[in-house]
N, C-alpha and C positions, 0 to 999 in steps of 0.2 A: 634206519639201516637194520642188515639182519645182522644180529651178532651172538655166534657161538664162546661161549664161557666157562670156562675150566675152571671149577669148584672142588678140590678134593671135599674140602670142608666147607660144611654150606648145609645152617641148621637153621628156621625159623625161631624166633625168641632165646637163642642161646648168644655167649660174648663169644670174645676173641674172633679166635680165626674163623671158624662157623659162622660167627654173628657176623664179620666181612664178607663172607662167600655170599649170607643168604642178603643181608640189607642192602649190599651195594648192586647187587642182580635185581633186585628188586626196583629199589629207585633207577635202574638204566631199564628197567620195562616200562618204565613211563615213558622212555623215550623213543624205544626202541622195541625190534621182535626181539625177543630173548630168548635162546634157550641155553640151557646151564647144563653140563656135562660132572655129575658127583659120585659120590659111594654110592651103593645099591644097598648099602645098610643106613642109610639117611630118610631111602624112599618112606617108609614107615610115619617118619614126624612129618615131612613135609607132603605128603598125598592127604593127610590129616587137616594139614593147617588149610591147602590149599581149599577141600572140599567145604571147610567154614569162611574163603573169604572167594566167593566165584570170582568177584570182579580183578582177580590176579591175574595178569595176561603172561604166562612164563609157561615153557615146555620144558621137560628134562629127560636127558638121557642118565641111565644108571649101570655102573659099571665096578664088579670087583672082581678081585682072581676067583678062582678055583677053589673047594672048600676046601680041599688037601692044604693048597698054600696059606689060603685064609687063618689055619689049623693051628700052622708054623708063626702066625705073623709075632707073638710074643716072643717066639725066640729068636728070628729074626731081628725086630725093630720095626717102628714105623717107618723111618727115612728108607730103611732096602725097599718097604712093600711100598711107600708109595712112589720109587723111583721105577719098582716094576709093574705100578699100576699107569703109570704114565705111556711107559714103551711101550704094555700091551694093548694101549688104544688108540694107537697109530694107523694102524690098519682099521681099525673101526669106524675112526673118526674118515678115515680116506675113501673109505664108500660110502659114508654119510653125507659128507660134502658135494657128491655129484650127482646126489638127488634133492641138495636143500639147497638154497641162495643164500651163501654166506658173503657176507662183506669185511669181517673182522672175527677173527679170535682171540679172545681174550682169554690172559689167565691170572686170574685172582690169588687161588690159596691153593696151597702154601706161596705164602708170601714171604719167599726165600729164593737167596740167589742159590744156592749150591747145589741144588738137583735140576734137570733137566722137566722142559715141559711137551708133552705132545705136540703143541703148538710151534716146535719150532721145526716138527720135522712136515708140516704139511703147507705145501704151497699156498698159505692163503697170508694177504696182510695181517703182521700179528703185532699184539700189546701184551707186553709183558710187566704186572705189577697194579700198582705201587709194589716194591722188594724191598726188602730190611736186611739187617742182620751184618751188614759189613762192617759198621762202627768198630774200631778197636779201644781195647782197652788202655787207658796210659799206664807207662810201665811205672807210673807213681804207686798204683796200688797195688802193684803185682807182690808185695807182702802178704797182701791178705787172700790171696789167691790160692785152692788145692792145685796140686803136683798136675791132676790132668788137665785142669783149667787152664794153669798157664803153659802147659806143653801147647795144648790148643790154639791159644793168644800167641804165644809164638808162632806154631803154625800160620796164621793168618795174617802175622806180623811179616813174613816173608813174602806175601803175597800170592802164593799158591793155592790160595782156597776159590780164588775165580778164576780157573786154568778153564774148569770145563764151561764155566758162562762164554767166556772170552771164547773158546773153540768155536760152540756154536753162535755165536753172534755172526761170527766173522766167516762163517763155513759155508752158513744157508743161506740162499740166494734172497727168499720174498721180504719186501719192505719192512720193517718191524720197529717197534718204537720202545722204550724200554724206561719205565716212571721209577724213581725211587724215593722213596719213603724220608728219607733224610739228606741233607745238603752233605753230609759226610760220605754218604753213601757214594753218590756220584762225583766228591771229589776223588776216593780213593779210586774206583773204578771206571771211571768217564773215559781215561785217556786210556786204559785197554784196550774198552768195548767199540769205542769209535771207529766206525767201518760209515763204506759211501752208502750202506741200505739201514743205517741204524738211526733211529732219532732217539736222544737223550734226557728225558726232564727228572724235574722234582714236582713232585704230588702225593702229601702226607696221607697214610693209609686207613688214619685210625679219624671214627666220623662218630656220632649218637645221633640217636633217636628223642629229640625234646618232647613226648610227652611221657617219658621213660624216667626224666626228672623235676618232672613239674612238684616239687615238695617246695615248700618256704622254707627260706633260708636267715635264720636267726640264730646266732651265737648262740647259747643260752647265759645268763648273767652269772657267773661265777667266777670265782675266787681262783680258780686255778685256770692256767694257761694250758688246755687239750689240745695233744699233738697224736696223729694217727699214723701207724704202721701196719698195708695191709698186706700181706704175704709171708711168704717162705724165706728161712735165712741161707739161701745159699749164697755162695762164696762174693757171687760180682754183685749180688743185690744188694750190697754197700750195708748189712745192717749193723757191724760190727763196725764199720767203720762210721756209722753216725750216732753210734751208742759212744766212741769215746769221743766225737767234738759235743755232745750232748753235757758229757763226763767234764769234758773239760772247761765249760762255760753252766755247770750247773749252781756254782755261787751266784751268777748274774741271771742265773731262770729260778729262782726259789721257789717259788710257786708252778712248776709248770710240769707235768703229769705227760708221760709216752702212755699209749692202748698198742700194745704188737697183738695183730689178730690172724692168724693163720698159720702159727707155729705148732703144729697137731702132734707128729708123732714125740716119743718120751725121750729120744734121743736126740733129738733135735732142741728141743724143748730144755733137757740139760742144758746142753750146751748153750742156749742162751741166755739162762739163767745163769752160767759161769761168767759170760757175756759181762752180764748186769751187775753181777757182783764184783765183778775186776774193775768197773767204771766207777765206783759205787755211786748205783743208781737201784739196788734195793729198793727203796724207800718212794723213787718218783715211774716205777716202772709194774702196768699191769699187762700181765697174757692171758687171750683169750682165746683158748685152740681154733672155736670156730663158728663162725656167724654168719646165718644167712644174708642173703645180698640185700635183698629192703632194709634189713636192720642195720647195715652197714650202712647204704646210702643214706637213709636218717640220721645214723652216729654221725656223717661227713659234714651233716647242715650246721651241727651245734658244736665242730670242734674249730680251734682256733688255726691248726696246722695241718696238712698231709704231710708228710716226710715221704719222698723216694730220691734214695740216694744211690739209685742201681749206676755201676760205676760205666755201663752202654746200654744204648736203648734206642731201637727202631722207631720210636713213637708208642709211648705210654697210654693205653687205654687209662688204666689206673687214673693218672695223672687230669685228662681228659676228662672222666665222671666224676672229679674231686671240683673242678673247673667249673662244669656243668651245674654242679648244685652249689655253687660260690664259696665253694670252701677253699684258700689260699695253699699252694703246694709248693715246698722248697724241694728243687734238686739241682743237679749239676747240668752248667752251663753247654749240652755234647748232644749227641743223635739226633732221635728225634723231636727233642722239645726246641728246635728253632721252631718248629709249629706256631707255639707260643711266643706272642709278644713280650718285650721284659717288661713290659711293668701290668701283665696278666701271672705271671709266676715271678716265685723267688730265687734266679739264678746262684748257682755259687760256680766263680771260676777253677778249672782244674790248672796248677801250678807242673806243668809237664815235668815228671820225673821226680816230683817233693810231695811227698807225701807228709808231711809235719805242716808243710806251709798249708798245702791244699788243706789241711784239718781245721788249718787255723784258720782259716777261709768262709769253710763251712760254720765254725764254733761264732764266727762274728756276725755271719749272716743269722744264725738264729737268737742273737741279741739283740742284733736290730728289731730284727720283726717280732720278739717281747717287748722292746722301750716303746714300737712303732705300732701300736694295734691298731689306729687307726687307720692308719695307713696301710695296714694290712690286709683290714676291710675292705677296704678300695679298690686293693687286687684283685681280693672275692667277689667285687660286683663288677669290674671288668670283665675278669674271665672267663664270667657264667653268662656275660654279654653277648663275648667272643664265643665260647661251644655254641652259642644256642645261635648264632646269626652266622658264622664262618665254615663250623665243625658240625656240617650235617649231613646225611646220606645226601639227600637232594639237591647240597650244594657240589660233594664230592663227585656226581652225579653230570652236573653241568659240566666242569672241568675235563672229565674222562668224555664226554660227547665231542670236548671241543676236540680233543686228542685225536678220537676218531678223525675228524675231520680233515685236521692237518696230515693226518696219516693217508689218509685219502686223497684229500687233494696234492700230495706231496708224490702220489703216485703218479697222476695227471703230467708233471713236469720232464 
C-alpha cells in the first residue's frame, strides 16, 4: 500500500516521540511505500542518516511556518505551533495527494488526542494513532497534586478535553480508524468517538529496538537491595508519593538503597531532598543530577528494582527499556502498562479515592519483592522475554498493516 505519514516528530536514533515518528515509519517501509510528512528542521539528521544506510526505501516531505512565526514559537508554545503546523498543511497535503497514489494516512506524532491532525481534513482513508494521554488521574492523589495540575485533572475530569476529537470524528465524512495506546484510553472515549465511519481499537504505542539492549543481565552480588528512580519530580510522577510508602516500610527494606537520577536543576533538587528528609530516608537515598543513557541502561541491568510510580501513563517507555534489559519495574496497576503482563511487572492496585490505603499498597508490594528476590528475578527474565518477542517495531509493524487492511477492506462493504 501507499501510505502517507504524519510525523511532527520523527528523528533517527533519538527516544520518545521522535524515536516513534522515525522507528515505526521505518518498520512499515518494510511493508509498505512510505512517505513521512515532518519538520523541516529534522531534514538535517535524517537526510544524514538516510545517505549512510541507501537501502532505506522512505521519501519525506518537509514542512514548517514562516521564520517570523518560527521566531515567536517559544513564546507561543509548541502545542499553538504545532496545531498551526498542522492546519497549514491542509492544502499542501491536498495537491499532493492528486498527484501521488495514496491509500492511507497515517498520523503517528504527536501522539495525542487534543490537537487536531491534517489527516482529518483530507478526503483519504485515515489512521489515527496509537493516541495517549486520556488516562485520568484518581482523585486519591489529587493531595499531591499543584493547583494547575489539578485544575487541569479536573478539567479532563468533566470530559471536555475531547470535545474537539469527538467534533471531528463525527464531522468528517472518509472511513477512519482510530488506535489507542491504552484500554483506559478507549474506555473513556470509545462511546463519544463512536460514529458509522469510525473504527475503534487498542494498540500500545511504545515498541524497542532489541539490538539497542543486547547488554547481559546480572544483578551484581551485593548486600544492598538497588532500587532506581529515572527522571524529573513533578507532581503526578508519583515521586513523593513512593518516597513515603518507601518511608514507611523502610524497617522491613534495611538494607535497600533508592538512585533518583534526573533531578538536575537546584530547586528541584531542594525540594527533594526535603522530600527525603521528611521520610527519613537520608541515609538509604542517592541523587544523581545526570547520566547518560548507556550508563543508565547498564546501572538497570545490575539494579534490583525500577520504581515508576507516575500516578497516569500512556504507556511507559521508561518502564519498557527497564523490561527490555530484565530489570524488574514496580508501578501502578492504570494506563498504559496493561501492555504488560502481571507477572512481567510489579503491579500495585490504586484504592480509588484512599490514598493511605493505596500507600499501604504500594509499601507491601515493595516488601514483597525484598523477602521475594527470586521471584523477582523471574519477572526480569519474563519481561525482557516479553520486550524482546512482543514490544518490537516490527512487531508493532504487523499489527498497524493488519489495521490498514481492515480499514480497507471495511471500505469494500
Amino acid at each position: 500500500m501507499n501510505i502517507l505519514i504524519s510525523a511532527y516528530a520523527c528523528q533517527p536514533l533519538k527516544g520518545s516521540e521522535p524515536g516513534v515518528g522515525w522507528n515505526l515509519s521505518l518498520a512499515l517501509s518494510r511493508k509498505h511505500h512510505v512517505t513521512v510528512v515532518t519538520r523541516l528542521k529534522n531534514k538535517e539528521g535524517i537526510e544524514s542518516y538516510l545517505n549512510n544506510h541507501p537501502e532505506i526505501n522512505m521519501e519525506f516531505i518537509y514542512h514548517d511556518l514562516p521564520q517570523w512565526i518560527l521566531n515567536l514559537k517559544e513564546k507561543m508554545g509548541t502545542q499553538l505551533y504545532y496545531i498551526l503546523w498542522n492546519l497549514t498543511l491542509k492544502n499542501k497535503i491536498k495537491k499532493w495527494v492528486k498527484k501521488h497514489p495514496i491509500d492511507i494516512i497515517h498520523h503517528l506524532t504527536f501522539n495525542q488526542y487534543r490537537t487536531p491532525s491534517f489527516g482529518f481534513l483530507i478526503n483519504k482513508p485515515f489512521v489515527f494513532g496509537p493516541i495517549g494521554g486520556a488516562e485520568l488521574i484518581d482523585t486519591a492523589f489529587d493531595r499531591d497534586l499543584e493547583p494547575a495540575t489539578l485544575k487541569r485533572e479536573n478539567y479532563r475530569r468533566s470530559g471536555k478535553d475531547f470535545k474537539l476529537l469527538s467534533w471531528l470524528t463525527r464531522r468528517t465524512k472518509q472511513k477512519k480508524m482510530i488506535l489507542f495506546s491504552a484500554t483506559e484510553n478507549k474506555t473513556r472515549m470509545g462511546q463519544v468517538l463512536q460514529s458509522k465511519t469510525t473504527i475503534l481499537k487498542v494498540l500500545p504505542s511504545i515498541a524497542i529496538s532489541p539490538s539497542d539492549f543486547d547488554l547481559p543481565t546480572s544483578p551484581e552480588v551485593e548486600d544492598e537491595f538497588n532500587m532506581i528512580y529515572a527522571g524529573r519530580a513533578i507532581d503526578w510522577k508519583g515521586l513523593l508519593f513512593f518516597l513515603r510508602a518507601f518511608g514507611a516500610a523502610k524497617k522491613q527494606l534495611y538494607n535497600a538503597k533508592l538512585t533518583l537520577i534526573g533531578i538536575r536543576s537546584e530547586e528541584e533538587r531542594a525540594t527533594v531532598m526535603n522530600w527525603i528528609a521528611e521520610c527519613g530516608l537520608t541515609d538509604k537515598v542517592e541523587l544523581i543530577n545526570f547520566m547518560p543513557r548507556p550508563e543508565l541502561l547498564k546501572m538497570l541491568t545490575h539494579a534490583n528494582l525500577f520504581i515508576y510510580p507516575a500516578f497516569r501513563d500512556s504507556g511507559s517507555m521508561a518502564v519498557l527499556e527497564a523490561c527490555a534489559l530484565g530489570c524488574p519495574s514496580i508501578c501502578f496497576d492504570a494506563g498504559g502498562q496493561d501492555a504488560f503482563p502481571d507477572n512481567t511487572i510489579v503491579k500495585v492496585k490504586v484504592i480509588h479515592g484512599d490514598y493511605s490505603r493505596t500507600l499501604t499498597g504500594f509499601s507491601e508490594k515493595l516488601v514483597w519483592a525484598y523477602n521475594h528476590q527470586e521471584k523477582l528475578k523471574e519477572y526480569g527474565t519474563r519481561a525482557k522475554l516479553f520486550a524482546h518477542r512482543e514490544m518490537v517495531w516490527d512487531k508493532k509493524a504487523e499489527a498497524i498493516s493488519a489495521c490498514y487492511e481492515e480499514l480497507m477492506n471495511d471500505l469494500k462493504i
